[in-house]
KOLTORMAR-964148 format. One record per residue (C-alpha): residue number from 0; y, x, z. Coordinates in nm, 4 decimals, decimal comma. Layout:
N
fiba: NUM; v: Y; u: X; w: Z
...
! end
This chain:
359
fiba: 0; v: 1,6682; u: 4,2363; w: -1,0338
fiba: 1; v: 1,7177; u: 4,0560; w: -0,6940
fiba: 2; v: 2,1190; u: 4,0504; w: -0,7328
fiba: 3; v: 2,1167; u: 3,9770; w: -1,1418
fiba: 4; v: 1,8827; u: 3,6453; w: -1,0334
fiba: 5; v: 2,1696; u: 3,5568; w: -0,6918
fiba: 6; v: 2,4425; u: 3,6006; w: -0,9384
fiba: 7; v: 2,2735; u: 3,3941; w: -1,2213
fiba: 8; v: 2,2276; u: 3,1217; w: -0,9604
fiba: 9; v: 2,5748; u: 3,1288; w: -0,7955
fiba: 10; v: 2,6978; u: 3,0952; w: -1,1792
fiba: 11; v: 2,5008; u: 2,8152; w: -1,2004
fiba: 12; v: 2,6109; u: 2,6576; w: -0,8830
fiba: 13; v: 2,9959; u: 2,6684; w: -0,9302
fiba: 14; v: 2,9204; u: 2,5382; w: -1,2840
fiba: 15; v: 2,7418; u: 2,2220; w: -1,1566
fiba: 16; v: 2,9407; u: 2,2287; w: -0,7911
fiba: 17; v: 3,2233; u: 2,0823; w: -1,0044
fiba: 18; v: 3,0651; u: 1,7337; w: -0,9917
fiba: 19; v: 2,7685; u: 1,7815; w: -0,7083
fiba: 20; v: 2,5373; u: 1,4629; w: -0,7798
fiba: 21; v: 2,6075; u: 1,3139; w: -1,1352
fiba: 22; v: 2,4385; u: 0,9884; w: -1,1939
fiba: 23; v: 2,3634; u: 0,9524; w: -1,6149
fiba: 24; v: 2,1482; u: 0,7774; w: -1,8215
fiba: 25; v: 1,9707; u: 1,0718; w: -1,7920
fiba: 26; v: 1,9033; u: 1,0234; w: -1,4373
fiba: 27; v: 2,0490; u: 1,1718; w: -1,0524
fiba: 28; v: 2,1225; u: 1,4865; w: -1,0075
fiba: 29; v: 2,2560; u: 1,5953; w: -0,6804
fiba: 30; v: 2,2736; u: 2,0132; w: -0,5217
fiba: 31; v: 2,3753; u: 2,0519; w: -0,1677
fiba: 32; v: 2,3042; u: 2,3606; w: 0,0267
fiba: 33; v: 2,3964; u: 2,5335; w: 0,3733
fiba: 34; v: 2,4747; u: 2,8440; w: 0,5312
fiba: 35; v: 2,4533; u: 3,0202; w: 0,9201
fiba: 36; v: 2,5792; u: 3,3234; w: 1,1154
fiba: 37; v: 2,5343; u: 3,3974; w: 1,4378
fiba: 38; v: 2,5889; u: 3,6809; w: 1,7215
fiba: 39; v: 2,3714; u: 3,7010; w: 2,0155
fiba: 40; v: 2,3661; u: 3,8587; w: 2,3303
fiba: 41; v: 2,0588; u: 3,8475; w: 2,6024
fiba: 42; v: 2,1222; u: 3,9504; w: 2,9365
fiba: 43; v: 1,8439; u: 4,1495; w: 3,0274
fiba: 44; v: 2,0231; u: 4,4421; w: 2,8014
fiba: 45; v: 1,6579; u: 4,5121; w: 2,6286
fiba: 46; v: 1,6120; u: 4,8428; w: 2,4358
fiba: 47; v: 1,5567; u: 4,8965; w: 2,0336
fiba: 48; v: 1,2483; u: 4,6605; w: 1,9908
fiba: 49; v: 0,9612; u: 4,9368; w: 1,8565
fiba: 50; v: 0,6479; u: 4,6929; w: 1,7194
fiba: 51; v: 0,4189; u: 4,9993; w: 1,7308
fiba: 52; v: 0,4670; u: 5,0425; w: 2,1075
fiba: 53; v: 0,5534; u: 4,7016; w: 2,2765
fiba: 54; v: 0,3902; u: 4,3662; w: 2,2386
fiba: 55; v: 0,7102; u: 4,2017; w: 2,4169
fiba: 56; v: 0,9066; u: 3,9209; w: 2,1466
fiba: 57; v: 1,1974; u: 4,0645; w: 1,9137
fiba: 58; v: 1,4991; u: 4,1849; w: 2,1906
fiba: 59; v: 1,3120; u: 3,9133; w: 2,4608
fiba: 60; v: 1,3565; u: 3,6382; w: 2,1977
fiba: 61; v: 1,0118; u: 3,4603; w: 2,2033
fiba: 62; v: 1,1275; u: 3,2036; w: 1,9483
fiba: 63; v: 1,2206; u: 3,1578; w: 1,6203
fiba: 64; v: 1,5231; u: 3,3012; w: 1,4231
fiba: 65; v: 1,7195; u: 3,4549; w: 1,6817
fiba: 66; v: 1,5699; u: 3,8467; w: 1,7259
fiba: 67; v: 1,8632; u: 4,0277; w: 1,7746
fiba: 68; v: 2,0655; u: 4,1603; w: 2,1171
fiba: 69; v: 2,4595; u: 4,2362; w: 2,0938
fiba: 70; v: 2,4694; u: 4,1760; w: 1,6732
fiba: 71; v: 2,6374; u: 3,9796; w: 1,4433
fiba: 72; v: 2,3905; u: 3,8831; w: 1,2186
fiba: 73; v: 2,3472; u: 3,6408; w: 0,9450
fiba: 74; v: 2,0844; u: 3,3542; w: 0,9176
fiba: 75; v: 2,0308; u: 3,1914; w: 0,5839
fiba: 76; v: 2,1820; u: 3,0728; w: 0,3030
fiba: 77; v: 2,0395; u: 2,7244; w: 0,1351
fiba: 78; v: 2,0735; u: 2,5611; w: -0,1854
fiba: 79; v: 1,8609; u: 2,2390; w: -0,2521
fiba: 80; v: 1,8488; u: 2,0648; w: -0,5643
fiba: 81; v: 1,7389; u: 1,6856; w: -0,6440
fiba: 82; v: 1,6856; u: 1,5360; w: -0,9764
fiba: 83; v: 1,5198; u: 1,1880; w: -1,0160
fiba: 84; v: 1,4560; u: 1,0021; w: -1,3379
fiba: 85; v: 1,2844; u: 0,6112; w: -1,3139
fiba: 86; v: 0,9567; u: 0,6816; w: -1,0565
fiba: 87; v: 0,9658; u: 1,0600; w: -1,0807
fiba: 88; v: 1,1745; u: 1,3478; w: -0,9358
fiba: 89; v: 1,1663; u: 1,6988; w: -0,7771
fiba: 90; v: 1,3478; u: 1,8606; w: -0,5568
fiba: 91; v: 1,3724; u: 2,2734; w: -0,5288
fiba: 92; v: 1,4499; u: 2,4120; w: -0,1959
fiba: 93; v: 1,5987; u: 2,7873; w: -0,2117
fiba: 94; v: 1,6877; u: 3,0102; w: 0,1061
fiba: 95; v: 1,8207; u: 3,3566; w: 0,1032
fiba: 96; v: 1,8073; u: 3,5892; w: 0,4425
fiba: 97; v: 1,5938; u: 3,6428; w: 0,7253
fiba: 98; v: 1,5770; u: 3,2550; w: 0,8365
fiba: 99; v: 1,4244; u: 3,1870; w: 0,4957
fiba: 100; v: 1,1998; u: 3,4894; w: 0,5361
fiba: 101; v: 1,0491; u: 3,3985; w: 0,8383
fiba: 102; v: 0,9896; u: 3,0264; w: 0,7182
fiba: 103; v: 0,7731; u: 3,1827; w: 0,4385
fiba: 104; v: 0,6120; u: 3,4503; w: 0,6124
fiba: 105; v: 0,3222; u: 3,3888; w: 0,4062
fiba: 106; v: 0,4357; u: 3,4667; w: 0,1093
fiba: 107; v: 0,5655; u: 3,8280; w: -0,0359
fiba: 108; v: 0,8191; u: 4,0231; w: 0,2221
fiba: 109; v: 1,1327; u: 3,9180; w: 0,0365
fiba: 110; v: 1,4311; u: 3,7626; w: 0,1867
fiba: 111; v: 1,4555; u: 3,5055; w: -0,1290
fiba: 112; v: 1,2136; u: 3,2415; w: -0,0683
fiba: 113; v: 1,0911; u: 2,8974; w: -0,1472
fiba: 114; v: 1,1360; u: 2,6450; w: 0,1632
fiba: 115; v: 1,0282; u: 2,3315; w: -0,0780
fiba: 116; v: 0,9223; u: 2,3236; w: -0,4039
fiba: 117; v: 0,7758; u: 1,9235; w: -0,5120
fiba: 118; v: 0,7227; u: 1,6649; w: -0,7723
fiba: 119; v: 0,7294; u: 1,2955; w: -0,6523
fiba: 120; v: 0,5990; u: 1,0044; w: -0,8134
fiba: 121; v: 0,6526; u: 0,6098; w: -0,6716
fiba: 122; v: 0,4619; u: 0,3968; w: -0,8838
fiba: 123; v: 0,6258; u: 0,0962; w: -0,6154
fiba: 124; v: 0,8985; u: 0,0887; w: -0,4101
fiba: 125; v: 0,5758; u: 0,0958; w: -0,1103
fiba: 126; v: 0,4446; u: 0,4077; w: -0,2405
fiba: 127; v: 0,5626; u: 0,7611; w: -0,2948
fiba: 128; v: 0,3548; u: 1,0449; w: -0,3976
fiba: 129; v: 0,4691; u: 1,3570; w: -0,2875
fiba: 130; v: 0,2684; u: 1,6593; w: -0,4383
fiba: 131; v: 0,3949; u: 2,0744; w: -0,3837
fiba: 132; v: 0,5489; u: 2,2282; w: -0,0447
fiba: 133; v: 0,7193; u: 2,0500; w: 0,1656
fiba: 134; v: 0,8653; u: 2,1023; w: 0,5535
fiba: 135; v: 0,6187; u: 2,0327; w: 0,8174
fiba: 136; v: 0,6646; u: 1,5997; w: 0,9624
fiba: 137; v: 0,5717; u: 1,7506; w: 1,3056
fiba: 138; v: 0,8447; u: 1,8073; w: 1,5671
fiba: 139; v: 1,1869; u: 1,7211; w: 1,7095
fiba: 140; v: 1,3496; u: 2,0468; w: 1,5246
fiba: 141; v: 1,3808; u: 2,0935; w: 1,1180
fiba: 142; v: 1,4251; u: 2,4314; w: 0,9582
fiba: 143; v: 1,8362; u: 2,3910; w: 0,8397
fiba: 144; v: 2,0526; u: 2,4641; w: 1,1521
fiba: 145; v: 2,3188; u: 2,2296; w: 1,0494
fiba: 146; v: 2,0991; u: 1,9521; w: 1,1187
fiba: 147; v: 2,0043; u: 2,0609; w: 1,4848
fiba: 148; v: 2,2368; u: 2,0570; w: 1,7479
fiba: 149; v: 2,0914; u: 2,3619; w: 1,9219
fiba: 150; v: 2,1134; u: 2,6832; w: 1,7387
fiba: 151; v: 1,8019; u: 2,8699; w: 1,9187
fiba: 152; v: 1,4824; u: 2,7260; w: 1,8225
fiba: 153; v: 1,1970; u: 2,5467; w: 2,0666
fiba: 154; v: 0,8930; u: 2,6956; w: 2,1907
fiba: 155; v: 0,7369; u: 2,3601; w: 1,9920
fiba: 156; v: 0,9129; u: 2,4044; w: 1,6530
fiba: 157; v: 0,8266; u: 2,8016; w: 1,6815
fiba: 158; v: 0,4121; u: 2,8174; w: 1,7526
fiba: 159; v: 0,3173; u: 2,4736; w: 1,5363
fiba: 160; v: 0,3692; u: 2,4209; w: 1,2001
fiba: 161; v: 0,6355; u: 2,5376; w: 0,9756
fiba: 162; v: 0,5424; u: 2,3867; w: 0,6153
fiba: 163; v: 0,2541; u: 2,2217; w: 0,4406
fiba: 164; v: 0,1366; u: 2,2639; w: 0,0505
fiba: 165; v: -0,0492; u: 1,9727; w: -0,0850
fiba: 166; v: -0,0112; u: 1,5649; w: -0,1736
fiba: 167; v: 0,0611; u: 1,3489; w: 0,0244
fiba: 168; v: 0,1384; u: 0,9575; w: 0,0277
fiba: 169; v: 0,4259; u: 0,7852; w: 0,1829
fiba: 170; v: 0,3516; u: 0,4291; w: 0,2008
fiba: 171; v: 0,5568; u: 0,1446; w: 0,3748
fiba: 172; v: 0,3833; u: -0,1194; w: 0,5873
fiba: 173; v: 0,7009; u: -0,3709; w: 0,5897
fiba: 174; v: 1,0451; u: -0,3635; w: 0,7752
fiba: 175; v: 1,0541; u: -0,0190; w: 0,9851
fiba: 176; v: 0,6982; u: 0,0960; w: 0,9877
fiba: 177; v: 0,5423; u: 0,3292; w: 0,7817
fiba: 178; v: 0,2504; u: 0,5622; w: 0,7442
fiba: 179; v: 0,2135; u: 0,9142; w: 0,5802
fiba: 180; v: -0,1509; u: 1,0381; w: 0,4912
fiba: 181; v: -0,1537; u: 1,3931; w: 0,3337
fiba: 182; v: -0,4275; u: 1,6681; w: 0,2899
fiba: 183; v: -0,3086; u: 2,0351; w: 0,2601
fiba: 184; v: -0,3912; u: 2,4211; w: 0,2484
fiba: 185; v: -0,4155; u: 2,5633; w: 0,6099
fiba: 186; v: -0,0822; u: 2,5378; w: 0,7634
fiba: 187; v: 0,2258; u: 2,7465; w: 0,6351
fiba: 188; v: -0,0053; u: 2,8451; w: 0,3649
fiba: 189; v: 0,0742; u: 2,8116; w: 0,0168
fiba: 190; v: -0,2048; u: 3,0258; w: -0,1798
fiba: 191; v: -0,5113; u: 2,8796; w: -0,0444
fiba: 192; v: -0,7596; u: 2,9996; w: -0,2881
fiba: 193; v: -1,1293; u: 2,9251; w: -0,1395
fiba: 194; v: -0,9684; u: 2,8494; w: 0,2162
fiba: 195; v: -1,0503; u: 2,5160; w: 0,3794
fiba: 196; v: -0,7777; u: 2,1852; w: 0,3874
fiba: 197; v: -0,6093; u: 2,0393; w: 0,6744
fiba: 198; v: -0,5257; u: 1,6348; w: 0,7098
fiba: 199; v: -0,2056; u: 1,5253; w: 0,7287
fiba: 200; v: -0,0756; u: 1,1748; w: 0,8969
fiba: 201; v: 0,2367; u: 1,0155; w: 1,0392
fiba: 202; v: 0,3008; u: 0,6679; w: 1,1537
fiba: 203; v: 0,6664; u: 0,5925; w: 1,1662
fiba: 204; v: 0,8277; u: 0,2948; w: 1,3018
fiba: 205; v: 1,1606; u: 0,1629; w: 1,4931
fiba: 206; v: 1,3916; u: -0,1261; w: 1,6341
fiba: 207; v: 1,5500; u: -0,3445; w: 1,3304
fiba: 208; v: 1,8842; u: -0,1649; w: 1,4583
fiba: 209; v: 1,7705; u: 0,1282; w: 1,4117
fiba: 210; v: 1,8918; u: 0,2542; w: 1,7573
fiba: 211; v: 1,5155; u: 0,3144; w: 1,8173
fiba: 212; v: 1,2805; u: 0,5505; w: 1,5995
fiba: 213; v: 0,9656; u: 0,6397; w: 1,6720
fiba: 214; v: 0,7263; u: 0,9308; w: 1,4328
fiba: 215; v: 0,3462; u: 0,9704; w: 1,5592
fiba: 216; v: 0,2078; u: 1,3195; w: 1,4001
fiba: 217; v: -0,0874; u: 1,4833; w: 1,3701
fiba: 218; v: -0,1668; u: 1,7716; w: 1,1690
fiba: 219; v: -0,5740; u: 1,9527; w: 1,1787
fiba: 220; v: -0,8199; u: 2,1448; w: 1,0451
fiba: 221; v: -1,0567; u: 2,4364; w: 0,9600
fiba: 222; v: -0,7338; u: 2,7823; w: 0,8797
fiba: 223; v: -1,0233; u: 3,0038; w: 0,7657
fiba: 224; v: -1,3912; u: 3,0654; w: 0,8586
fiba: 225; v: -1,2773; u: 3,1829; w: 1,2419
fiba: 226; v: -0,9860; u: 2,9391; w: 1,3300
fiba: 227; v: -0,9440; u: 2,5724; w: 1,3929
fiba: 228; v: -0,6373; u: 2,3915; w: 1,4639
fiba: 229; v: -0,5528; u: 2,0809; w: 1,5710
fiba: 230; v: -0,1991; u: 1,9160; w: 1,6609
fiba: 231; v: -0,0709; u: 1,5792; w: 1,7952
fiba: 232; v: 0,2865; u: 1,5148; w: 1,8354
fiba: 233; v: 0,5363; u: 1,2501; w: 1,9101
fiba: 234; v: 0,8777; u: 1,2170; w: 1,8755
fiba: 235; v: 1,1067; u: 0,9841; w: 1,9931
fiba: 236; v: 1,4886; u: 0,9106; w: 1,9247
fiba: 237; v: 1,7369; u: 0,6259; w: 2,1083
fiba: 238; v: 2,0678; u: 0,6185; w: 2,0099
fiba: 239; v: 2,2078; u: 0,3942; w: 2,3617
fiba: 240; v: 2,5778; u: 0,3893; w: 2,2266
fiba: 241; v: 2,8065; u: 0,6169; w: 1,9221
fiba: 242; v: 2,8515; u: 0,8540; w: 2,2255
fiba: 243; v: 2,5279; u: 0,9501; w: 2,3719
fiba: 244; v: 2,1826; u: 0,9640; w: 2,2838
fiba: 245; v: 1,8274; u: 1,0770; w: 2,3677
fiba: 246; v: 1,5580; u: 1,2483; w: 2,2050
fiba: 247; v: 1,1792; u: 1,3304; w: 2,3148
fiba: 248; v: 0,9670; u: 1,5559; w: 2,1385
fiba: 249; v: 0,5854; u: 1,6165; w: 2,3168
fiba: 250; v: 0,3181; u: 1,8555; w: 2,1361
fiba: 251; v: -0,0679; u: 1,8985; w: 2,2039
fiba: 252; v: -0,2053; u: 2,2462; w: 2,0191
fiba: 253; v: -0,5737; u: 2,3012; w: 2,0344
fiba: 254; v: -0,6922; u: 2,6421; w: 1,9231
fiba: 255; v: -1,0697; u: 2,7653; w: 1,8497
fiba: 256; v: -1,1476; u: 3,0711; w: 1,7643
fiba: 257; v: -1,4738; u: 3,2800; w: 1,6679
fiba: 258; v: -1,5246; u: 3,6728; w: 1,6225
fiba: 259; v: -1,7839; u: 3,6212; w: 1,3435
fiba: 260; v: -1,9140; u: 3,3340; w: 1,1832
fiba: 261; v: -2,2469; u: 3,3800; w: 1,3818
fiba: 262; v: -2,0518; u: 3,2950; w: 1,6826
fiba: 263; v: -1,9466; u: 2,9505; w: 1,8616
fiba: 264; v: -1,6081; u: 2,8737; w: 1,8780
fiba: 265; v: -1,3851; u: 2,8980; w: 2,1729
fiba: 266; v: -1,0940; u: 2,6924; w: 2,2453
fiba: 267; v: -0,7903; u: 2,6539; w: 2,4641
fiba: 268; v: -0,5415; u: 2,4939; w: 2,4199
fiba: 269; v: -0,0845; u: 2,4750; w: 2,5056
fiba: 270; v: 0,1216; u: 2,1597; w: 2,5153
fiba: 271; v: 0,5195; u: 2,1355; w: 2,5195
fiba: 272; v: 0,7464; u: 1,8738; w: 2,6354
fiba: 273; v: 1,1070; u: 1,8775; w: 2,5862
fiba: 274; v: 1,4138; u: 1,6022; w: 2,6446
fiba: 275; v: 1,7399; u: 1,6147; w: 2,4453
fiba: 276; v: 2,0240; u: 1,4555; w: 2,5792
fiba: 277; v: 2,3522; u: 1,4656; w: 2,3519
fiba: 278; v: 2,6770; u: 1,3600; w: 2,4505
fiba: 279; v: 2,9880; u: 1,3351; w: 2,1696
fiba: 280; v: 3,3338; u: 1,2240; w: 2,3924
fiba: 281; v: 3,5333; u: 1,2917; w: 2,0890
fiba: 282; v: 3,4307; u: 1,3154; w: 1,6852
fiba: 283; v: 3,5057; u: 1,6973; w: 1,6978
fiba: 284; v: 3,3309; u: 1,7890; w: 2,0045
fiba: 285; v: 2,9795; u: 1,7235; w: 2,1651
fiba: 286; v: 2,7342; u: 1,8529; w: 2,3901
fiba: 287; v: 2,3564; u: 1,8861; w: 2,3925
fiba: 288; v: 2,1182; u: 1,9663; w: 2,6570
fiba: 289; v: 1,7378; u: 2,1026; w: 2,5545
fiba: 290; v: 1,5175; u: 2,1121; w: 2,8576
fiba: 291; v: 1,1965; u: 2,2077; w: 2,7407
fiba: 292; v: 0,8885; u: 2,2552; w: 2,9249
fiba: 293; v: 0,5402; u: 2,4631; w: 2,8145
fiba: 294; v: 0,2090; u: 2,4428; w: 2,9791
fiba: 295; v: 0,0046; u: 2,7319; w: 2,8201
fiba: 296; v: -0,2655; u: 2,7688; w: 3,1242
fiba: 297; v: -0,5180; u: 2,9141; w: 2,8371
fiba: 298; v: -0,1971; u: 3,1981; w: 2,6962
fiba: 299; v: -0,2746; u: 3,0453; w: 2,3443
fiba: 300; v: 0,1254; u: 3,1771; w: 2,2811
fiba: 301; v: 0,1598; u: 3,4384; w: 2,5594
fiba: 302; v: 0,3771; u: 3,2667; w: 2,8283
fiba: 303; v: 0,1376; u: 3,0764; w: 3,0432
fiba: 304; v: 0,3877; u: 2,8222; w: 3,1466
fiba: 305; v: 0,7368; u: 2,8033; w: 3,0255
fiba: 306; v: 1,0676; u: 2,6167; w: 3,1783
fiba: 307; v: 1,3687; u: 2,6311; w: 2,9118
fiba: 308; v: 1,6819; u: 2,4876; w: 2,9579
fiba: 309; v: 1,9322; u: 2,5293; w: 2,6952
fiba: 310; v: 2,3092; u: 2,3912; w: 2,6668
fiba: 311; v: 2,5112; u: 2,3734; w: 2,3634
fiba: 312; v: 2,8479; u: 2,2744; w: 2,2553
fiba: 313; v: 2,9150; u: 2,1446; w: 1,9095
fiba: 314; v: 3,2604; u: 2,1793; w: 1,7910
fiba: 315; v: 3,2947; u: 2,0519; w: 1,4060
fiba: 316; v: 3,6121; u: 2,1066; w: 1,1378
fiba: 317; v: 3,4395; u: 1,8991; w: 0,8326
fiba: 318; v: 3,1336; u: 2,0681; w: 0,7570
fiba: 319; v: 3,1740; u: 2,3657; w: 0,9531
fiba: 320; v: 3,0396; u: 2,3351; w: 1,3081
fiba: 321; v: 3,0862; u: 2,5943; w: 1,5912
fiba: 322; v: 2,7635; u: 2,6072; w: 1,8424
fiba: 323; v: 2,8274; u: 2,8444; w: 2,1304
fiba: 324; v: 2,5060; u: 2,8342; w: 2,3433
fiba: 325; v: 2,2897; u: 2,9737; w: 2,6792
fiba: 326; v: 1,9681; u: 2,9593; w: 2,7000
fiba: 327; v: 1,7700; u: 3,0868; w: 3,0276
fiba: 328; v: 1,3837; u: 3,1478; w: 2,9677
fiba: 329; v: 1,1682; u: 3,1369; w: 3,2794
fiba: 330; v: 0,8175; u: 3,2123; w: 3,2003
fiba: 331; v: 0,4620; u: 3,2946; w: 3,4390
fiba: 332; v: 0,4031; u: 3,6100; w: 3,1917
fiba: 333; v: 0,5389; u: 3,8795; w: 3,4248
fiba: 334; v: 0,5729; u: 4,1293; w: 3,1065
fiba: 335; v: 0,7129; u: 3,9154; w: 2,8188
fiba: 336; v: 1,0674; u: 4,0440; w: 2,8842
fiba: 337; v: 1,2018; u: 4,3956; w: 2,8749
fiba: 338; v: 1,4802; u: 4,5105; w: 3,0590
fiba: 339; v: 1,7334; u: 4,7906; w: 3,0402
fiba: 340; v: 1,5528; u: 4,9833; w: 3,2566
fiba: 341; v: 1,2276; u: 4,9996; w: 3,0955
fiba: 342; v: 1,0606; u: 4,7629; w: 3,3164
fiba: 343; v: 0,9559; u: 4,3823; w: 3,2808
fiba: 344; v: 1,0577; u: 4,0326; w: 3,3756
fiba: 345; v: 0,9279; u: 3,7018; w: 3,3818
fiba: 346; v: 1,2551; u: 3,5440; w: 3,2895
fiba: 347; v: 1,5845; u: 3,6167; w: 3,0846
fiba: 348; v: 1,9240; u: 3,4846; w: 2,9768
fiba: 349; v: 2,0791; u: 3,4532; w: 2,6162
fiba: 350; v: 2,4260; u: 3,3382; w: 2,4762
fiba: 351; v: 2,5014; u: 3,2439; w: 2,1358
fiba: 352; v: 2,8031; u: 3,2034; w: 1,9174
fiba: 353; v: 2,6853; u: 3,0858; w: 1,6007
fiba: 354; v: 2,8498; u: 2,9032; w: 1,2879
fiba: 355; v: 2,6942; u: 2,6464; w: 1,0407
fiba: 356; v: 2,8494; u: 2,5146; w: 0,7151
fiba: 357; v: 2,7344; u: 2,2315; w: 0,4734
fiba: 358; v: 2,8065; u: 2,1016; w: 0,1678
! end
């Protein structure tokens, strides 16, 4: 059933691929979409990854997207499709493969799954109503890898949230600023039947140049009868010249927990820091450095503390960019890594080759 439904919408997509966005009477139209490969190789050689007898992360890769060790392997495949009319439009956000997968991992174990699904309404061109699933505001990092400049994924982007299901406003407080207030199911979860809501906001605002952007997040609230969650998080951008630029992302996560509802809560709580520098000396080439910092003193995510630098080179031919990558993860958890030998490390090495394409 799974392959009759790909080929029915590959049909459709070369039929409407002729002419991509198609303004009409009718309204806008527009279908882009996105694909990734990768091969990865970590240098601590770790053996076949067996859930039912290790707690340690996929092949020593602690982070999203990237559990593998010496395999090609493919990421996801995207196809995103816009339509607005007057005030109103929707927009239908497909990935195929194990990217898209672990996105949803709320929903059923299938590789085909919905990133975004949602209806908008903007009664004025101050206010937009967005109401369905949508990719989380939170965070430096966004879901399609064309659109990051590191292939491997944060420690920030990986343990907050991934999506949110509910309405939301967008409304614009004159020239850059602007202020997003939202309520949703619990986070990444899009059947919340009886489970409590979360609050939403973002205040967005930047220089009249645009060279400086700034996004204030926050994301809380009850996940079920025994978790709380609650997330600030700032992000900042400065583009100094065409060549080089800077990015900040910085993340507060508090966690409380109960055993029963008769119980009081206890929390703890992790916070991440990370600085992206990217340099681009010529259009077809540019490099990015992620250094990336995690203070997890209560092992909310299992690493204690966390230093992460990552450097990647971005070599582009039109839409198809080239990312090879290393990565070196230096943790305080003395058993998070496996090794070839069957023993532990605090620390480990990765390089990628991986391969984006957009259209």
């Amino acid at each position: 059933m799974l392959q009759k439904l790909f080929a029915t919408g590959v049909a459709a997509c070369a039929a409407v691929c002729v002419d991509a966005q198609d303004t009409t009477k009718t309204g806008t139209f527009t279908l882009s979409g996105n694909a990734d490969v990768y091969y990865r190789y970590n240098t601590s050689k770790p053996p076949v990854f067996d859930p039912t007898t290790s707690n340690a992360p996929y092949y020593n890769s602690p982070t999203s997207f990237t559990h593998s060790h010496n395999s090609f392997e493919l990421g996801m495949a995207s196809l995103k499709a816009e339509y607005t009319k007057g005030k109103a439009g929707v927009v239908a956000d497909l990935g195929f493969g194990r990217r898209a997968e672990e996105f949803a991992y709320n929903d059923a174990n299938t590789r085909l799954a919905i990133k975004q699904l949602y209806v908008t309404y903007a009664p004025s061109d101050a206010v937009k109503f967005t109401f369905g699933s949508w990719a989380t505001h939170v965070g430096y990092e966004v879901l399609d890898p064309y659109l990051n400049r590191n292939y491997s994924m944060s420690y920030m982007f990986s343990y907050g949230p991934f999506s949110h299901t509910g309405l939301k406003a967008d409304i614009s407080l004159g020239g850059k600023s602007a202020l997003m207030l939202g309520i949703a199911n619990p986070t990444d979860v899009r059947d919340g039947s009886t489970l409590p809501k979360s609050v939403l906001a973002q205040f967005s605002t930047g220089s009249k140049d645009d060279k400086l952007k700034l996004y204030v997040n926050f994301v809380g609230g009850k996940q079920n009868d025994f978790k709380k969650v609650i997330q600030g998080d700032v992000v900042v951008t400065y583009a100094a010249t065409s060549k080089f630029s800077i990015g900040y992302n910085g993340t507060l996560q508090s966690v409380s927990t109960r055993p029963t509802t008769a119980d009081d809560y206890t929390s703890g709580k992790w916070w991440g820091s990370a600085l992206y520098l990217n340099v681009d000396p010529k259009d077809w080439f540019g490099l990015t450095g992620r250094f990336e910092y995690i203070g997890d003193k209560d092992n909310i995510i299992g690493v204690n503390h966390a230093i992460v630098p990552t450097i990647s080179a971005n070599f582009k031919v039109d839409n198809l960019t080239i990312i090879p990558e290393f990565r070196f993860d230096a943790t305080n958890n003395e058993t998070i890594f496996q090794k070839a030998s069957g023993g532990t490390s605090k620390s480990t090495g990765s390089f990628i080759l991986a391969a984006t394409y957009h259209f």
